[in-house]
C-alpha positions in Angstrom: -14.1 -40.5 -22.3 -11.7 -42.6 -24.4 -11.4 -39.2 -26.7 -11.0 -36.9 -23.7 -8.0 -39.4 -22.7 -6.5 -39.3 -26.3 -6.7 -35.0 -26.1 -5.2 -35.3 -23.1 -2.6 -37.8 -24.4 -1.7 -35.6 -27.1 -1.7 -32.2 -25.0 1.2 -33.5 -23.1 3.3 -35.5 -25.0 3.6 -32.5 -27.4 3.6 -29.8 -24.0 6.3 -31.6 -22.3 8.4 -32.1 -25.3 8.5 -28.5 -26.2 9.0 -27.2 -22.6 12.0 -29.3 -22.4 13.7 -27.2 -24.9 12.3 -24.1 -23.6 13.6 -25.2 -20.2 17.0 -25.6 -22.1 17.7 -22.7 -23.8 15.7 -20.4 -20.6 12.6 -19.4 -23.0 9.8 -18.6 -22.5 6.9 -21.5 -22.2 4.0 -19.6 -23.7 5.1 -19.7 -26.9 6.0 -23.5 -26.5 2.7 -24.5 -25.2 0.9 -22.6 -27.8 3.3 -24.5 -30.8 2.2 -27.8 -29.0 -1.5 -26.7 -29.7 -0.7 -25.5 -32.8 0.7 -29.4 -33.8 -1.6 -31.4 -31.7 -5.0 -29.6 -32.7 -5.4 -31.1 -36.5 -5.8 -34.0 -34.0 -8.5 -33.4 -31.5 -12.1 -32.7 -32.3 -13.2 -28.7 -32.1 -15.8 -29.3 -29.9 -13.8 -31.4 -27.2 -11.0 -28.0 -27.6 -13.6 -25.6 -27.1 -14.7 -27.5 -23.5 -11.3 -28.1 -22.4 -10.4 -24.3 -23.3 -13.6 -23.5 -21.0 -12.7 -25.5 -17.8 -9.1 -24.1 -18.5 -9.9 -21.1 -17.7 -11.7 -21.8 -15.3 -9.4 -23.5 -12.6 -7.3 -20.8 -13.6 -9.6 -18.2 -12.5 -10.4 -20.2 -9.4 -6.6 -19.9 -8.5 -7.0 -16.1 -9.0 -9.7 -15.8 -6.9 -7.6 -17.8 -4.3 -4.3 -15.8 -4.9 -5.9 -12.5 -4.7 -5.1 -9.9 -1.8 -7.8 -7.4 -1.8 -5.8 -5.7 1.2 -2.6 -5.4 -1.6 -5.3 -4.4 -4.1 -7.2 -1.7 -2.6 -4.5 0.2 -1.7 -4.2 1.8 -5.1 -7.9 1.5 -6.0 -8.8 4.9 -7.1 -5.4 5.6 -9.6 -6.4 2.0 -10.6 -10.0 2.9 -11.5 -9.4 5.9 -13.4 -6.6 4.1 -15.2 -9.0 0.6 -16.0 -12.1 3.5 -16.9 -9.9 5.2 -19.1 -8.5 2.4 -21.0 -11.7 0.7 -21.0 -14.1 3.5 -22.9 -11.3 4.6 -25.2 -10.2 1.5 -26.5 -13.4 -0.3 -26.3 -14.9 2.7 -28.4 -11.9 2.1 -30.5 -12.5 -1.8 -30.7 -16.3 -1.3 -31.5 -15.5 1.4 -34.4 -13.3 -0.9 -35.9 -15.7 -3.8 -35.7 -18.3 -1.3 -37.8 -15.8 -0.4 -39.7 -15.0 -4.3 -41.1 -18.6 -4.7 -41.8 -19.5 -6.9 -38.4 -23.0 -6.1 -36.7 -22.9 -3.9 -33.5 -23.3 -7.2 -31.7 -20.2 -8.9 -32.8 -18.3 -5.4 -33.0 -19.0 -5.3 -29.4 -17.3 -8.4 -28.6 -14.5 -7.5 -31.0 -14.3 -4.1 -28.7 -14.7 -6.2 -25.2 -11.8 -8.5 -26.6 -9.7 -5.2 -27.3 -9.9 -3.6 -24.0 -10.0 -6.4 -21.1 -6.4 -7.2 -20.7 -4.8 -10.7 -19.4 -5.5 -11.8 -15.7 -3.4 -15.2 -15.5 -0.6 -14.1 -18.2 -0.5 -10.7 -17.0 -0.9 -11.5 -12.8 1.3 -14.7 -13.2 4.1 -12.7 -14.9 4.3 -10.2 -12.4 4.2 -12.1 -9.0 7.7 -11.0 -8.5 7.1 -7.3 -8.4 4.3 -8.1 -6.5 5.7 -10.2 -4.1 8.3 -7.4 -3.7 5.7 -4.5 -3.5 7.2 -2.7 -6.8 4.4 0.1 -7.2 3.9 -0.5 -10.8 3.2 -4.6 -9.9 0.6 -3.0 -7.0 -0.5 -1.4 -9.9 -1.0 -3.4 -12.6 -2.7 -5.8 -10.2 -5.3 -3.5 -9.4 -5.9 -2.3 -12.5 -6.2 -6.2 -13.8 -8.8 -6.5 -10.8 -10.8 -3.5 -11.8 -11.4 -5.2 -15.4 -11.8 -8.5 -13.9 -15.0 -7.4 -11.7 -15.7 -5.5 -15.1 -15.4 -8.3 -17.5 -16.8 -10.8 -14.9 -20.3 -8.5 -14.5 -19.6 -8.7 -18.8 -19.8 -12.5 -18.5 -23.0 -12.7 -16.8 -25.0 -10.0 -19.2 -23.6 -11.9 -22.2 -23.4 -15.7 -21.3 -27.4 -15.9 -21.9 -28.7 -16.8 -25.2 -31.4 -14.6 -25.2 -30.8 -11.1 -24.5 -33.7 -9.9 -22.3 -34.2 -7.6 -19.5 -35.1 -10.8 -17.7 -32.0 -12.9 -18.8 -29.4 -10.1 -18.3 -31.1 -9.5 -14.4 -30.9 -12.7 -13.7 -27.6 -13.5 -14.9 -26.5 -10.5 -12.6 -28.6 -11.7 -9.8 -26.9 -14.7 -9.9 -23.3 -13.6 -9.5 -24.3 -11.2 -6.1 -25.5 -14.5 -5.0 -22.4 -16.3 -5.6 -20.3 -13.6 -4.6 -22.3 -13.0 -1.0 -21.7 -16.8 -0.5 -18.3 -16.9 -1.2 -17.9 -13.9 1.6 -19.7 -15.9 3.8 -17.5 -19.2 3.6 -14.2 -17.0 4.2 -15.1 -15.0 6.7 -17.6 -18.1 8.7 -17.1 -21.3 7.9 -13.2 -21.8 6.2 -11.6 -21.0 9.3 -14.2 -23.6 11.3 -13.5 -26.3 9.0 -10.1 -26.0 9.0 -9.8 -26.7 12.9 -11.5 -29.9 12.4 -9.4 -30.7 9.6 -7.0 -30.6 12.6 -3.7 -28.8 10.7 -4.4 -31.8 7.6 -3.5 -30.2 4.5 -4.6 -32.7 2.1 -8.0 -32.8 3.9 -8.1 -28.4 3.1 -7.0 -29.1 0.1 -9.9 -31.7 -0.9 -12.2 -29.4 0.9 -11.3 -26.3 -1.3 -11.8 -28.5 -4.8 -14.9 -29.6 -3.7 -15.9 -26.3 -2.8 -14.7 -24.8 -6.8 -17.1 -28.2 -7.3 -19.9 -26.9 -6.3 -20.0 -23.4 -7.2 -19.0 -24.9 -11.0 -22.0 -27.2 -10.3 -24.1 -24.1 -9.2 -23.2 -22.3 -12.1 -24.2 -24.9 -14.7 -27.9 -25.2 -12.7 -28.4 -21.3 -12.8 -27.5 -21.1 -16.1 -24.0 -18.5 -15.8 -21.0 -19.3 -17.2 -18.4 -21.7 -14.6 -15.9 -18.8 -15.0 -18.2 -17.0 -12.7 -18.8 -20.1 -10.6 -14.8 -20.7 -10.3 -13.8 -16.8 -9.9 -16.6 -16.9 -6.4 -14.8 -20.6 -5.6 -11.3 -18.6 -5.3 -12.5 -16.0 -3.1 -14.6 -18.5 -0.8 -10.8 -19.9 -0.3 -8.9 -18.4 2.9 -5.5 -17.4 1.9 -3.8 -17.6 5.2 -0.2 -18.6 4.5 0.5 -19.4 8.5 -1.9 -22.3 8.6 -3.4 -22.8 4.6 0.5 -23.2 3.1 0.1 -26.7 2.5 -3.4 -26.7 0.7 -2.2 -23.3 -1.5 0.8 -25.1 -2.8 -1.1 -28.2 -3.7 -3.3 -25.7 -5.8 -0.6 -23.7 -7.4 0.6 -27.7 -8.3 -2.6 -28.3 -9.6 -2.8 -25.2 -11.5 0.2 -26.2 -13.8 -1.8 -29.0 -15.1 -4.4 -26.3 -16.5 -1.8 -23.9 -17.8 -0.9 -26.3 -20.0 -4.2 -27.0 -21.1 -5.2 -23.6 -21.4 -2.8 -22.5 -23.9 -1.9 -25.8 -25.5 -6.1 -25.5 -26.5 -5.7 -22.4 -27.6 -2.9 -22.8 -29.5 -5.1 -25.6 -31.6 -8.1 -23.6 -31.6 -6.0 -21.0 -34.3 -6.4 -23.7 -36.8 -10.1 -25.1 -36.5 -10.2 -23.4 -39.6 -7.7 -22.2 -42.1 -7.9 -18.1 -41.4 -9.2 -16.0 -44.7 -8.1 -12.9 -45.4 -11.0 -11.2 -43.0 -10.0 -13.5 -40.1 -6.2 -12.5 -41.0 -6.9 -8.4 -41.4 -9.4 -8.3 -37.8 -6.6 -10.0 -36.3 -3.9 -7.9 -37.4 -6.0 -4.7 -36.0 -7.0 -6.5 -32.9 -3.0 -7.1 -32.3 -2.4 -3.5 -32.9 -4.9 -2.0 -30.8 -3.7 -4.3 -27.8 -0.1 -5.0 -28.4 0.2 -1.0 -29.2 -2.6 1.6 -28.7 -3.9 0.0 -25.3 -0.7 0.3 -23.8 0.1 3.8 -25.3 -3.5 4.9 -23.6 -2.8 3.3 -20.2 1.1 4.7 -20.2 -0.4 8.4 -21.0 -3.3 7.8 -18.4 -0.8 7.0 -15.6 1.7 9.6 -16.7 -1.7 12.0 -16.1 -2.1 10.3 -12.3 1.5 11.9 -12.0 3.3 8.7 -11.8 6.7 8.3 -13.3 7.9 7.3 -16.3 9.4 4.1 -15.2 6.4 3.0 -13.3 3.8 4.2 -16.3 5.9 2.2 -18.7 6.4 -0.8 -17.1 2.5 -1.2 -16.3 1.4 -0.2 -19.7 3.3 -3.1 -20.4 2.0 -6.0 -18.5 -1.7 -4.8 -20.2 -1.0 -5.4 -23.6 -2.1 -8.9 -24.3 -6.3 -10.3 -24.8 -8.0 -11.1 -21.6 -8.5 -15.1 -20.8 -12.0 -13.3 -20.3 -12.7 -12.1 -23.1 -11.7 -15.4 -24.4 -14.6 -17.4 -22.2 -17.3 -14.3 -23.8 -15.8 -15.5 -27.1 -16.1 -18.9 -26.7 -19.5 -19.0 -24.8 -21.1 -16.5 -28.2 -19.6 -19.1 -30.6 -20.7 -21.8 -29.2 -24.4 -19.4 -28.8 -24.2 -19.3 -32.2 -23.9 -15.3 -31.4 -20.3 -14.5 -33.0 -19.4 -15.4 -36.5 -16.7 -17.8 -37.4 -14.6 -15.2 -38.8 -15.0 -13.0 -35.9 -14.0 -16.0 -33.3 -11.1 -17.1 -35.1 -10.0 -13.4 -35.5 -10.0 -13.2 -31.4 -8.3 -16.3 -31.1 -5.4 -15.7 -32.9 -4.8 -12.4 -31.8 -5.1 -13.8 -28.1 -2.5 -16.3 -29.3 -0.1 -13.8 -30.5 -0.4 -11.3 -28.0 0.2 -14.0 -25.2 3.5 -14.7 -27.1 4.6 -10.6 -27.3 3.3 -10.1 -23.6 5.9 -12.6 -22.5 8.3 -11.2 -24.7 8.0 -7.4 -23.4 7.7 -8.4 -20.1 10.9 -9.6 -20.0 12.4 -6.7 -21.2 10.0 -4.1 -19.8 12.9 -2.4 -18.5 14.9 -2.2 -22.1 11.8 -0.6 -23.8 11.8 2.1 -21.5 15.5 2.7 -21.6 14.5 3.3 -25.5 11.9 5.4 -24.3 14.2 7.3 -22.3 16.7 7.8 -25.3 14.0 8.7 -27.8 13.2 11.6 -25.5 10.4 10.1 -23.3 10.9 11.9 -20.0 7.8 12.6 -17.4 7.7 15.2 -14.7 8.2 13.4 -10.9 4.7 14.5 -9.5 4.0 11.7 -7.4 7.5 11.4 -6.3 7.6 15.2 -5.1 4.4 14.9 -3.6 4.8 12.3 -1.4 8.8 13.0 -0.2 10.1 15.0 2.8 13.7 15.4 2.8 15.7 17.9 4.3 17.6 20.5 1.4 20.4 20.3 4.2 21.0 16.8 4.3 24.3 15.8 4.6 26.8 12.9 5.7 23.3 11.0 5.9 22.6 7.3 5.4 20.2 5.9 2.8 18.1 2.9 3.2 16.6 1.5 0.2 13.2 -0.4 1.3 11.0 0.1 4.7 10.4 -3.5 5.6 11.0 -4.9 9.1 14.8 -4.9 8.9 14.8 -1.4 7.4 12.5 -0.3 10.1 14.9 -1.2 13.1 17.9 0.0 11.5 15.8 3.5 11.4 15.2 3.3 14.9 18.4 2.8 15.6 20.1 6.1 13.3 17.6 7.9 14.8 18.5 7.2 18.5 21.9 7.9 17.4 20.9 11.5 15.6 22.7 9.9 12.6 21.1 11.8 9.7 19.1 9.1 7.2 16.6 9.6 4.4 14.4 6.3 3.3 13.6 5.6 -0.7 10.5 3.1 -0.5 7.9 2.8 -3.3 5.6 0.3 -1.7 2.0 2.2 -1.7 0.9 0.5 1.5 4.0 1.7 3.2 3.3 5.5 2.7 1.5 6.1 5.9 4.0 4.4 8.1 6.7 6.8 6.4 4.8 9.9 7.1 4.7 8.6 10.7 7.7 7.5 11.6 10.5 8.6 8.9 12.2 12.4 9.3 13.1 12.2 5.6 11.9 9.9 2.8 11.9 9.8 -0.8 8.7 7.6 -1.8 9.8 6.6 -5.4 11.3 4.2 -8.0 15.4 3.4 -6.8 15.6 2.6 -10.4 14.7 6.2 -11.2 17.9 8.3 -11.3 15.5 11.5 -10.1 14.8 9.3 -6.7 18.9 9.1 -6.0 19.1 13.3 -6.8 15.7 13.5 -4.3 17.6 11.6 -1.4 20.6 13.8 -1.9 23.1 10.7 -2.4 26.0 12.8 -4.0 26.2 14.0 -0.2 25.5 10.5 1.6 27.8 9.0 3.5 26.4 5.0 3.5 24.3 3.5 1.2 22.3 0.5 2.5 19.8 -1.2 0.8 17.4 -4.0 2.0 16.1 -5.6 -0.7 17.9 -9.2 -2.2 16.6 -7.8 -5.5 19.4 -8.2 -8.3 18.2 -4.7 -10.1 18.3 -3.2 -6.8 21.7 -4.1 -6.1 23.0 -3.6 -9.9 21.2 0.1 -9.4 23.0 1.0 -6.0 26.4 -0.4 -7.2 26.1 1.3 -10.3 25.6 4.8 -8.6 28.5 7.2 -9.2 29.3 8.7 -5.7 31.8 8.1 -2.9 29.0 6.7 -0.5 29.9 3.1 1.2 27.4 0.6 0.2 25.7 -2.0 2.0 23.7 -4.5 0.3 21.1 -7.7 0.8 21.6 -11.1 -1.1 19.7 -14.5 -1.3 22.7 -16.7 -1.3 26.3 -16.7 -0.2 27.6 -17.0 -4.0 25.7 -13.9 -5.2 27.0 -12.1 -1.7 30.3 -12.8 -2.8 30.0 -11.3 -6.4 28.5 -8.2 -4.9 31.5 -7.7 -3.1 34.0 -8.4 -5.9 32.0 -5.6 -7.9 32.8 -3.2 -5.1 30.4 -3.2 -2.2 31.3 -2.5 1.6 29.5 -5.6 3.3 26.8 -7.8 2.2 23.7 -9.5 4.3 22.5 -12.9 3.7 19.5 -13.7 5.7 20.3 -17.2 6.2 23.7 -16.7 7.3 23.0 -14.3 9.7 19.4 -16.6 10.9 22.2 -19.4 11.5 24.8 -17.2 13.6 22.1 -15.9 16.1 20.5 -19.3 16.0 24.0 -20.6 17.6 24.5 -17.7 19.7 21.1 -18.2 21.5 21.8 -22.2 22.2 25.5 -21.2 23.4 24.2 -18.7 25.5 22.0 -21.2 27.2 24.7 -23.9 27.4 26.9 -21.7 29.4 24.1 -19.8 31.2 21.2 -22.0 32.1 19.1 -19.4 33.6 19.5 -17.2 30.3 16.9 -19.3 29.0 14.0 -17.0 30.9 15.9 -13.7 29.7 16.0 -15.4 26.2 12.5 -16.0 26.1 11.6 -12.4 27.0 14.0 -11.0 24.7 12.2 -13.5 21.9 8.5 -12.2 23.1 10.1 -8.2 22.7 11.1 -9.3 19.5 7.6 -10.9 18.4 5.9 -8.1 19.9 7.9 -5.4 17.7 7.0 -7.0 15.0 3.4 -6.8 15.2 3.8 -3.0 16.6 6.1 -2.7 13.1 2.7 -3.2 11.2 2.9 -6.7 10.2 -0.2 -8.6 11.5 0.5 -11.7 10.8 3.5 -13.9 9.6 1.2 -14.7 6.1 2.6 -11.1 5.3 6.3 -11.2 6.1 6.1 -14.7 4.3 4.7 -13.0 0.8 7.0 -9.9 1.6 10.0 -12.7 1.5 8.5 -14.5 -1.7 
């Protein structure tokens, strides 16, 4: 215990120091938490790393599980299976060549080809909540595609956690993760919502009950003999992720879960140097990196190109795949400890994994650069998808265009169209496309970063641009468009409101601002009307009732389509 204390110790002195400077100069903190490992693991034992590595990834997989939306992820399910299959065969085929090829036995080349192809879940997922929060197709997208190989890699997990590798062991195994998968179903859909009501609205007693629930699935695991990734990832879904009446107890876990980031890559920032790396660690490394920093993406970008997306969208999600998957980390782990993978082979993985953490945050925060040097090198795509899955009139003309089709977009499209004011809506939210088809006379379902999506709406001939997203880009975009259009646009805060006017647009909405003036409107219409308050309350139940009829079921959603 008293050296678990001392790791700990060390983990975040070093972790804390480090992010402080990060913090200051607005780096990144993978890079940060992996130097911390890097100067703390001389000092902790290997074999006390390789256990805390283990249960890091775990919670961290538990907080997938709890995070994930099946309902955002199915949406794009087939696209996302051809794109996962594709990646998966090639560059695992690629992977386990190369293994061969540097003299490893097919075993241990087929971990080196496992670690190739599964891409990151918590680097990859955690650096795109915005784009999914804000239903960006290609963060739909990548999250599906990260789901496909999770299920993948987590089926991959079971076959290859046993030390013995027997019909028997590999059945079992499997058997064992339907059974904690068909358990987990069952406390979400039976029992969570049960115990919550006698939790009576406590949060920190939902929030005991869900670690003791990751508890005993981790327990379950270690008696059946699977890995506790497996345990933890059926935890996460047992979880009910209803933001009305759960916010409380999901907070407290994504509190929780920063304790484990740290630990997660401040151990596998110290499991680089366990050994001093030879020149065979040092070359399978160097192809590892270059088959996932470089050739995986370049696979996935040409497979989604192929679905007909566009370029923007294909590039961007190529991008969030390019670093080693904390899965293939926990097969790595679990085979050296196995005495299954060599030394050579494990400390190969781990370094790549280390690096490629540090380039995925790097590229992901300029995702959008790299494909503007695409774009000038000549990288253009043909707009399949985007001519597809539009209707808008060749005639349009003097017509209003309204960027986004959430709740406020959809009322101000009722009311141009009870009007007859002409209108055409851009939206590239996947689970929006059948409301568009319904309700909209002319849409453009596409990218409004995409200049081809501005030419599809026709906005040389528009009359009023408004948008209805607070996103910066989205703003910079519309503003930045060369036409004689009014604009309208959507900010978070008053200051930002006020530089978007300065830079040239008509009128700006903050939220709050406008929450606040019909806030006082209602209680001044009551204070000078007592018996408004019975018209006000029907007006207010019209108003909840056309929000469920607008398609949102329950507040959860408008609360993750806010962020």
């Amino acid at each position: 215990m008293s050296e678990l204390l001392t790791a700990l110790a060390l983990i975040f002195i070093a972790a804390g120091a480090l992010l402080l400077v990060a913090n200051h100069f607005s780096l990144p903190t993978v890079p940060f938490l992996l130097l911390a490992g890097l100067l703390t693991g001389p000092f902790i034992e290997p074999a006390l790393l390789l256990e805390l590595a283990q249960w890091g990834i775990a919670f961290l997989v538990f907080v997938f599980g709890v995070k994930l939306d099946l309902r955002s992820v199915v949406t794009l399910a087939r696209e996302a299976e051809v794109v996962a299959g594709i990646q998966l065969l090639v560059v695992g085929a690629l992977g386990f060549g190369v293994g061969i090829a540097l003299g490893y036995d097919e075993l241990n080349a087929l971990y080196l080809s496992i670690a190739a192809a599964l891409s990151s879940t918590i680097v990859g997922a955690g650096l795109l909540q915005e784009e999914i929060r804000e239903n960006l197709v290609h963060g739909r997208l990548a999250q599906s595609i990260h789901f496909v190989q999770d299920l993948v890699a987590i089926v991959l997990v079971l076959m290859l956690s046993a030390d013995a590798f027997t019909a028997d062991a590999i059945s079992s195994g499997l058997g064992y993760g339907v059974i904690f998968l068909a358990v987990a179903y069952v406390i979400n859909a039976h029992l969570f919502t049960p115990v919550s009501r006698l939790a009576d609205g406590s949060q920190e007693l939902l929030m005991i009950g869900s670690i003791s629930i990751l508890i005993a699935f981790l327990a379950a695991a270690e008696l059946a003999g699977v890995s506790i990734v497996v345990g933890a990832f059926a935890a996460g879904l047992a979880i009910e992720r209803d933001f009305t009446r759960n916010l409380g107890m999901l907070n407290g876990i994504e509190s929780i879960k920063d304790f484990f980031v740290a630990v997660f890559f401040v151990t596998i920032g110290a499991l680089v140097l366990i050994e001093t790396p030879d020149l065979t660690v040092l070359v399978t490394a160097g192809l590892l990196i270059v088959i996932t920093a470089l050739v995986k993406p370049a696979i996935t970008l040409a497979t989604i190109l192929w679905e007909g997306y566009e370029s923007r969208t294909a590039t961007l999600t190529s991008v969030s795949l390019d670093q080693v998957s904390e899965f293939a980390l926990i097969i790595a782990i679990e085979a050296f400890i196995l005495g299954l993978m060599v030394p050579e082979l494990f400390q190969a993985v781990i370094l790549a994994a280390a690096v490629t953490m540090v380039t995925a945050s790097y590229t992901r925060r300029n995702d959008d650069r790299i494909h503007r040097l695409l774009t000038r090198a000549g990288f253009q795509s043909p707009h399949v998808k985007t001519d597809e899955r539009s209707r808008v009139d060749d005639s349009l003309v003097d017509h209003v265009v309204i960027v986004g089709y959430g709740r406020q977009a959809r009322r101000l499209v009722e009311t141009v169209d009870e009007r007859s004011i002409p209108y055409v809506v851009i939206e590239n939210d996947p689970t929006m496309l059948s409301p568009l088809q319904r309700n909209c006379r002319n849409f453009v379902f596409g990218d409004a970063m995409n200049e081809y999506t501005w030419e599809k709406a026709r906005v040389q001939e528009a009359s009023l641009v408004v948008s209805t997203t607070s996103q910066p880009r989205i703003s910079e975009r519309v503003l930045s468009l060369d036409v004689d259009a009014d604009v309208i646009l959507r900010a978070p805060t008053a200051r930002e409101a006020s530089a978007l006017l300065d830079r040239g647009a008509l009128y700006v909405s903050v939220p709050d601002l406008l929450a606040a003036d019909s806030l006082l409107a209602r209680v001044r219409e009551i204070a000078e009307d007592p018996s408004a308050r019975e018209r006000l309350r029907g007006r207010h139940l019209e108003d909840l009732r056309e929000f469920e009829r607008m398609g949102f079921s329950s507040m959860s959603e408008e609360i993750e389509r806010r962020g």
